[in-house]
C-alpha positions in Angstrom: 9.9 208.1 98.6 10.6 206.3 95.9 7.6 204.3 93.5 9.2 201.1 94.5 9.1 202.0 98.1 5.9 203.6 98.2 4.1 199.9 96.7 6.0 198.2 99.1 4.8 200.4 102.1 1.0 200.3 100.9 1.5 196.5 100.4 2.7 195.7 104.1 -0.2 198.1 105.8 -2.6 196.2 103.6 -1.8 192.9 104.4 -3.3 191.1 101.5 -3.0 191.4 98.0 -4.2 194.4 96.1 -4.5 195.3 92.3 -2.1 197.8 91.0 -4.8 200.3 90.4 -5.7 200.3 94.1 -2.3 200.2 95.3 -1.8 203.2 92.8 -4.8 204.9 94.5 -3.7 204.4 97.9 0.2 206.3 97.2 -1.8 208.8 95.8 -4.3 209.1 98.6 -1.6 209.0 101.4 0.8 211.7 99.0 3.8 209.0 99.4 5.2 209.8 96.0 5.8 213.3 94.9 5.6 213.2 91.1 2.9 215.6 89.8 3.7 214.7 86.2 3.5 210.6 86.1 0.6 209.2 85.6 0.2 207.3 89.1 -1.1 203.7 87.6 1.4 203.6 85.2 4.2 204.5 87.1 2.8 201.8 90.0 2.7 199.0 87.1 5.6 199.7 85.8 7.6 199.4 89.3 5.7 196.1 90.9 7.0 194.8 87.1 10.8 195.5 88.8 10.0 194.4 92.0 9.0 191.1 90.7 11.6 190.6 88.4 13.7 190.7 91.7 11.5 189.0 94.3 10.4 191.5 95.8 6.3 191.0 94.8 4.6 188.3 94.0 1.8 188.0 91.6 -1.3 187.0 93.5 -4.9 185.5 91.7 -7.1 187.7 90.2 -4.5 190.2 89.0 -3.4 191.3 92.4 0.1 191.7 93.7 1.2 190.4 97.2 4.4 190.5 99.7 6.3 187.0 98.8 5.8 184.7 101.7 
């Protein structure tokens, strides 16, 4: 599973909006992404940036990140 995929996946079960850093922690704790070597946070921030950029997330208050309505 892609990163991408993986914050779009934790996002959905959620149902509200999360900060990256527990969206991060929740890939990690459910082993969604297999990437030993990338720093989980980063790599989470990094995609939600792409997935906004195309509509994908929407930035939500308080520095958390939400499924566009």
């Amino acid at each position: 599973m892609t990163w991408q995929e993986a914050i779009l996946t934790v996002l959905r079960k959620a149902g509200e909006p999360m900060a990256y850093k527990d969206i991060a922690a929740e890939i990690v704790r459910r082993g969604l992404v297999d990437a030993p070597h990338m720093n989980p946070e980063i790599a989470t921030h990094a995609a939600i940036t792409g997935l906004k950029v195309d509509g994908v997330v929407a930035s939500a208050p308080r520095g958390k990140y939400r499924l566009p309505e």
